[in-house]
ZAMARGU-4260 file (C-alpha; in steps of 0.2 Angstrom, whole numbers, plus 5000, padded with zeros to 4 digits):
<rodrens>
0) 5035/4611/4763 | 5048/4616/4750 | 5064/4604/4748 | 5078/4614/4759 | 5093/4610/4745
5) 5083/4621/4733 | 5084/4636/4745 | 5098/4639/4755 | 5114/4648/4750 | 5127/4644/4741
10) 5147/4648/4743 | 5142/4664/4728 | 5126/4668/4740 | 5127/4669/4759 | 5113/4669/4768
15) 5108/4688/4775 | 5091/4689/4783 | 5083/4701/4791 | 5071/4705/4808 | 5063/4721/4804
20) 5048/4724/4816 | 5038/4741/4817 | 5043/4750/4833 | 5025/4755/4838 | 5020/4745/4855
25) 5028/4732/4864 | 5040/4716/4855 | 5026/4705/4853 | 5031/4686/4856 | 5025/4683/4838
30) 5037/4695/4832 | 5051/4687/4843 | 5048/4672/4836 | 5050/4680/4819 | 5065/4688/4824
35) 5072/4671/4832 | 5070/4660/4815 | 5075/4674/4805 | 5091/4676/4817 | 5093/4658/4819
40) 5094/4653/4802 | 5106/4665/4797 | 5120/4659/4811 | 5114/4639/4806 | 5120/4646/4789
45) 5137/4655/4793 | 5125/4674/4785 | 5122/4688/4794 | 5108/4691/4804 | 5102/4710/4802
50) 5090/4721/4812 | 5081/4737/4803 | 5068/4746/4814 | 5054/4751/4803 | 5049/4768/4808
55) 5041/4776/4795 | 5024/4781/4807 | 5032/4795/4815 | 5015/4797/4827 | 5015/4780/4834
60) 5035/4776/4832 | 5044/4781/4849 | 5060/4781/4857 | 5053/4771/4871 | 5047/4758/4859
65) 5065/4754/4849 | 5072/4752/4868 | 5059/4741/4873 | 5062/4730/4856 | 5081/4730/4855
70) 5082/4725/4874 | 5067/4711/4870 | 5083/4705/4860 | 5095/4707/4868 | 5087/4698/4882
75) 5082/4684/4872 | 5103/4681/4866 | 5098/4689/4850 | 5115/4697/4843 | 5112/4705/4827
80) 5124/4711/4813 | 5131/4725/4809 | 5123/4745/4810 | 5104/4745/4816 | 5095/4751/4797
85) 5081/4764/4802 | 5070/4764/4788 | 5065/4780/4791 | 5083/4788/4787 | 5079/4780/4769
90) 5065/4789/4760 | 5076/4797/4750 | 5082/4780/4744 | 5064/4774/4742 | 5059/4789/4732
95) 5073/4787/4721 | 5070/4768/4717 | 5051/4778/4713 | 5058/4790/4702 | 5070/4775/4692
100) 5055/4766/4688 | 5048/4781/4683 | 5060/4787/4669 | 5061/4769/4663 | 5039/4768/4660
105) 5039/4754/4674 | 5029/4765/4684 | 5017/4781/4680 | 5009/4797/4688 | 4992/4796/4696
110) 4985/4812/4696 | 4966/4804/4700 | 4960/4814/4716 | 4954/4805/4733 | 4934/4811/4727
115) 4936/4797/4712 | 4945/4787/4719 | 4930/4784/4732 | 4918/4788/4717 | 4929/4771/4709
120) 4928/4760/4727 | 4910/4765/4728 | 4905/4759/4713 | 4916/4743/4713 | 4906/4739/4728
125) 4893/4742/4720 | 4893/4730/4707 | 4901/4716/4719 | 4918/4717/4711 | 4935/4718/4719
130) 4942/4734/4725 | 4955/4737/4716 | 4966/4754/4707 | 4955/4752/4689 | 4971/4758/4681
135) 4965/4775/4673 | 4979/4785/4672 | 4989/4768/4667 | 4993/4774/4649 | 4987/4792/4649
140) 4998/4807/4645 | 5002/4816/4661 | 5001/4832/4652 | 4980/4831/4652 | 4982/4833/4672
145) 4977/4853/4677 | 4993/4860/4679 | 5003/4858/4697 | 4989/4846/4700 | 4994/4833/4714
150) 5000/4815/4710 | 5007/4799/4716 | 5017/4787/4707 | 5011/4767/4703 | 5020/4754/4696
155) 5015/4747/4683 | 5011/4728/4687 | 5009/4713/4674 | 4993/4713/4667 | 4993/4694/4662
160) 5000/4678/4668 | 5004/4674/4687 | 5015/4677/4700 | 5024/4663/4707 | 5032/4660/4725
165) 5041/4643/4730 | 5039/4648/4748 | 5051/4639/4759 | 5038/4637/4772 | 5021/4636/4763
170) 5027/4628/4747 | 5021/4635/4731 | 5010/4648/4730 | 5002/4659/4715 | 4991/4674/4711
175) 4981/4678/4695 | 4992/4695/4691 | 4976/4704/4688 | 4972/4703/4706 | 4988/4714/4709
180) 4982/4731/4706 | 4995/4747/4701 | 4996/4750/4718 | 5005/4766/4724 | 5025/4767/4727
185) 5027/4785/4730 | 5011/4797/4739 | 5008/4812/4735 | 5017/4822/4745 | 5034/4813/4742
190) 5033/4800/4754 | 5035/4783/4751 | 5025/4767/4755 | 5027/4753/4766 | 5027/4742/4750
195) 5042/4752/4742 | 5051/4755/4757 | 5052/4739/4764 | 5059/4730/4745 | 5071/4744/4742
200) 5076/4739/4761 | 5077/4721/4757 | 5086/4721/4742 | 5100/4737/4747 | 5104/4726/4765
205) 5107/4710/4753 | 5094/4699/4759 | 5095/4681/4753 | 5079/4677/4765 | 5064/4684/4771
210) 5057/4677/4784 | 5041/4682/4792 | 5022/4680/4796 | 5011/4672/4785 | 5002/4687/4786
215) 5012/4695/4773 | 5009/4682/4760 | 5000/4694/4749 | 5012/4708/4752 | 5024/4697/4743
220) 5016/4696/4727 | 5017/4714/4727 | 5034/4717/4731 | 5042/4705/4718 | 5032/4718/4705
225) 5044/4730/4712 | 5059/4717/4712 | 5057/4712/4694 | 5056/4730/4688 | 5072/4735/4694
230) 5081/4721/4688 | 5091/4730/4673 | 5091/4747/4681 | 5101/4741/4695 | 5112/4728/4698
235) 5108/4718/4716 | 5089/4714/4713 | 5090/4697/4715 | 5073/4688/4722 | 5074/4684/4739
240) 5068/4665/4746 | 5053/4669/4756 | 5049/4659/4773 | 5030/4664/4777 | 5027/4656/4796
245) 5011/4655/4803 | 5005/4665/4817 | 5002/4659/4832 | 4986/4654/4841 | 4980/4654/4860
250) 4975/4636/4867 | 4958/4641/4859 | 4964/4641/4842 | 4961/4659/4841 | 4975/4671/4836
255) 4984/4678/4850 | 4978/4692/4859 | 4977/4701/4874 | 4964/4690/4882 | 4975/4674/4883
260) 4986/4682/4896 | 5005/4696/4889 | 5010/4697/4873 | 5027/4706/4876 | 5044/4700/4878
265) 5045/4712/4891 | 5029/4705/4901 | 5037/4687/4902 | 5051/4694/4909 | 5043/4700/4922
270) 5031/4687/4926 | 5048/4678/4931 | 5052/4668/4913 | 5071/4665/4910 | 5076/4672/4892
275) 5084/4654/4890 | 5065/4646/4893 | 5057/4659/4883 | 5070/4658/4869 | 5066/4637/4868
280) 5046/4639/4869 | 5048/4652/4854 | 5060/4640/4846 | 5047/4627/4848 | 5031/4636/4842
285) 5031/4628/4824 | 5049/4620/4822 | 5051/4605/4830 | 5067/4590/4828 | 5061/4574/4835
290) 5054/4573/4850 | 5066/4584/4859 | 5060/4597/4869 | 5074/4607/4877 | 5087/4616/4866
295) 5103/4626/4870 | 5109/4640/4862 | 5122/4630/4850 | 5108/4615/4847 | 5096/4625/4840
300) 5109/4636/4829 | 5117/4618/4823 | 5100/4610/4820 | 5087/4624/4816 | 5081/4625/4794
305) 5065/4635/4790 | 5058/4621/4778 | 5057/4611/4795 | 5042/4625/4801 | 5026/4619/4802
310) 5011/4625/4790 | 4998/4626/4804 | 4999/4639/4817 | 5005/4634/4833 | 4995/4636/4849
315) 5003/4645/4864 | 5002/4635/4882 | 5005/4644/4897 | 5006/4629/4908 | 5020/4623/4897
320) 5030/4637/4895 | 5029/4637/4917 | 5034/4618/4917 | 5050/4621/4905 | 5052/4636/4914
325) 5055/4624/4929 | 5064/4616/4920 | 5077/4629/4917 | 5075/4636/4934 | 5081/4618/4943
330) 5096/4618/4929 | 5101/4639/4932 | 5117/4642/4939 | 5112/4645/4960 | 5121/4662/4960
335) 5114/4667/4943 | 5098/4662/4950 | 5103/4673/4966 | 5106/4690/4956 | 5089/4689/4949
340) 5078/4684/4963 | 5088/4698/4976 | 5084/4710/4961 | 5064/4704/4964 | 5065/4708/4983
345) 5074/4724/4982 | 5088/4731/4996 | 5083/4720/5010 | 5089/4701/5001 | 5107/4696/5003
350) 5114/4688/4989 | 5127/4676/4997 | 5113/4669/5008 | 5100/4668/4991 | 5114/4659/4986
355) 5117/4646/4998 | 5098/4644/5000 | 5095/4642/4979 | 5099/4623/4979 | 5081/4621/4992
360) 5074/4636/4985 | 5071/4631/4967 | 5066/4613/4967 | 5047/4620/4964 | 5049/4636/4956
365) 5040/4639/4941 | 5044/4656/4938 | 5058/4669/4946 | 5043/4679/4955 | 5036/4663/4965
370) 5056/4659/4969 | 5058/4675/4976 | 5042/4675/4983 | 5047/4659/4992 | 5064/4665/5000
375) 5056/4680/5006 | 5055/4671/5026 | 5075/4673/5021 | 5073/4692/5025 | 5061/4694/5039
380) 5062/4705/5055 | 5053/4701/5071 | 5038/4703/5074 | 5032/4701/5054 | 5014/4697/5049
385) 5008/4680/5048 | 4998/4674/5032 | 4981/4669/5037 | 4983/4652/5036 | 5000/4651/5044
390) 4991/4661/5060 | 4978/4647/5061 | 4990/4632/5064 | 4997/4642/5080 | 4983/4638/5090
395) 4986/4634/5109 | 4991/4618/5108 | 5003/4621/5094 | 5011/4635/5105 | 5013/4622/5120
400) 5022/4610/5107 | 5032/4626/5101 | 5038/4630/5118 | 5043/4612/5120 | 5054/4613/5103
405) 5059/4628/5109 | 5069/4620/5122 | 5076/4607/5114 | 5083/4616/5099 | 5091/4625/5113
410) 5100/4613/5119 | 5106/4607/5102 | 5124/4606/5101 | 5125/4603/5082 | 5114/4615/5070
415) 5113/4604/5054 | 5101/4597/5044 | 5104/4578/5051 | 5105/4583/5070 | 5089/4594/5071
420) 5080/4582/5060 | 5085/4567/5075 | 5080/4580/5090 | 5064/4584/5084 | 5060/4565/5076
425) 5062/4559/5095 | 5051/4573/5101 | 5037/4566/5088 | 5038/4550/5093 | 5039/4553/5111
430) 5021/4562/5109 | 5017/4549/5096 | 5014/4560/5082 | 5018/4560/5063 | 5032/4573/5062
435) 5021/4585/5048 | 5013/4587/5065 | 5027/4597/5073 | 5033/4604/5055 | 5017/4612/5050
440) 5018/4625/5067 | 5035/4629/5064 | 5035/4632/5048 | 5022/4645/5052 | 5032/4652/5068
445) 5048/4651/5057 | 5043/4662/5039 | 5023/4665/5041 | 5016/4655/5030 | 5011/4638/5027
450) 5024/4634/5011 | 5043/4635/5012 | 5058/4622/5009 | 5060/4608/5020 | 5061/4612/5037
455) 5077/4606/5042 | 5082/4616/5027 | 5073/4633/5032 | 5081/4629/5051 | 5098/4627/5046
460) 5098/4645/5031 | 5091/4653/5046 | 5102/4650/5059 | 5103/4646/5075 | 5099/4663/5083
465) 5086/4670/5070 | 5077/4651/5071 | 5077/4651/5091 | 5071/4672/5091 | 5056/4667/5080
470) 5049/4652/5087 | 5052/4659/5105 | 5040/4676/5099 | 5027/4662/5092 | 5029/4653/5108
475) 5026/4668/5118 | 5013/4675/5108
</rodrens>
């Protein structure tokens, strides 16, 4: 990795990075991740963090998408800077930086049609030799195309030498320059590409930093072509430190994809992760400090540097992300907790009671969904459906026992935890059985299923009258 002194700011230099993803799907959790380090190293910093929503493809960018991305964010904590840039208010901009370059003979017009330019691939292939723009109208007079003919505009890019990058993630990296070809800034009908658009971006935001996928390694060699050729046309195009991260893996090794389970922000959510979880198993997906494995907020903004990010992708754990999400569930606030998992069971939960119930509730909850799922019995009306296992412990004899219970709860005068638990431990012993003997058949009479909190527990966040009216109709069954 790169030494950290030699790339962060200085008091003439703040740091300004940027989160910039293409509003076409979903917020993928790679792309979150990007946007975290990229938002996290700017507050470690003091800089600004900004957001610019690419949405130059006008068929595939939607409405519906931006939403989905900016409340991925804002879920995950993610405060940007600043006005949201759309790039796709800026092609005047990015036709302007074309036409600059232009009138100073660092780039040229291509009047070469798409037939030879496939004629050119073809024969490249061909030969086995790179595909690449061969350069043709590089140095020819623009006046020997037919009149009106149509033409994009190239830069003109080194034709010896190399082009160096002291990435602050992958260390140094270099190209022969006659790999880069004169690729196209501007196409022919005025519009500019991504490879303009996204420097002219970069440098008119001010950003100090770009931090993103390894998979846009090679992009970088490109856009420093345009960089250095606007320095001394205009001022500002100072070269960014680059932060290239690698992409994450399934457990598999393979890159992430659809079948190693979601990929959205979005799709977490719903599966019941809290954005504080999601936010540290992002966090950890290549940075690490130590061996610590649970960050807050204010940690990971006080301890986070890009040069501590990993070379090697990282490899995405379901099961660990459910543990820590435990983990975060056991530590939530109970009425925080509460909000969400009445949300889950829609008009029927009652907040106050999730709330008092929460402490029993999420001692094994892995994820918001199974919580909820768990204090449904809460919300139950006579007579409810048993789950198929719960029905087969209500035998006979477990109905016998129940009416026996039945009775004695009835005569309890005290309906806490400690008294119930004392009736029915004498009732055990008295028929000289383990108490999971009489728990198991009234767990089922009392919430239909074979799983709930402690007994004691579900008896007394029932009540008296809703516990006697549900063992009563088991009894009687």
């Amino acid at each position: 990795m790169a030494s950290s002194d030699s790339n962060h700011a200085d008091a003439q230099r703040p740091v300004v990075t940027r989160f910039a993803p293409s509003p076409t799907g979903f917020l993928h959790i790679g792309n979150a991740r990007t946007g975290l380090f990229s938002w996290l190293y700017a507050r470690h910093f003091g800089g600004k963090a900004l957001l610019r929503i690419e949405d130059t493809d006008k068929a595939r960018s939607t409405q519906e998408a931006i939403d989905v991305i900016l409340e991925g964010l804002a879920w995950l904590g993610l405060d940007f800077d600043g006005e949201t840039v759309y790039q796709s208010e800026r092609a005047g901009r990015h036709a302007e930086v074309a036409q600059k370059l232009l009138d100073a003979g660092k780039a040229y017009k291509c009047f070469a049609t798409p037939e030879e330019l496939t004629e050119m691939r073809e024969a490249q292939r061909a030969a086995k030799q790179p595909m690449r723009y061969d350069g043709r109208w590089r140095d020819r007079d623009p006046a020997e195309a037919p009149a009106g003919a149509p033409f994009t505009i190239r830069i003109k890019t080194p034709e010896v030498g190399e082009t160096v990058i002291e990435d602050a993630v992958q260390g140094r990296v270099k190209v022969d320059n006659r790999e880069i070809d004169d690729f196209i800034l501007l196409r022919a009908d005025g519009s500019p590409t991504y490879m303009l658009a996204v420097v002219v971006d970069d440098m008119d935001m001010g950003c100090t930093h770009i931090i993103r996928g390894d998979d846009h390694l090679n992009n970088a060699f490109r856009q420093l072509q345009v960089i250095r050729a606007m320095q001394g046309i205009e001022d500002g195009w100072e070269e960014p430190v680059y932060a290239h991260i690698p992409l994450i893996h399934g457990n598999d090794g393979a890159k992430l994809s659809k079948r190693h389970g979601a990929l959205g922000v979005r799709d977490y959510r719903d599966m019941g992760i809290l954005p504080e979880t999601m936010f540290n198993y992002l966090l950890r997906l290549g940075w690490g400090h130590g061996d610590q494995e649970e960050f807050s907020m204010e940690e990971a903004i006080a301890l986070f540097d890009i040069t501590a990010v990993g070379k090697g992708p990282s490899r995405f754990d379901m099961k660990k992300l459910l543990s820590m999400n435990g983990n975060y569930i056991r530590a939530a606030d109970d009425a925080r907790l509460a909000a969400i998992a009445a949300e889950i069971l829609g008009e029927k939960a009652d907040v106050a009671l999730l709330t008092q119930a929460m402490p029993v509730l999420k001692t094994r909850a892995r994820d918001m969904n199974e919580l909820a799922d768990g204090a449904a019995f809460l919300f139950k009306t006579l007579p409810f459906a048993m789950d198929e296992q719960a029905a087969a412990l209500l035998d006979d004899e477990a109905r016998i026992r129940l009416s026996a219970i039945l009775a004695r709860l009835q005569g309890e005068t005290y309906w806490t935890i400690e008294a119930l638990e004392a009736n029915l431990k004498v009732y055990a012993e008295e028929l000289g059985l383990g108490l999971g003997k009489l728990a198991q058949p009234l767990r089922a009479a009392l919430t239909g299923q074979t799983t709930s909190p402690g007994i004691f527990d579900v008896l007394v966040l029932l009540g008296r009258e809703e516990s006697l009216a549900r063992i009563a109709a088991q009894a009687a069954a």
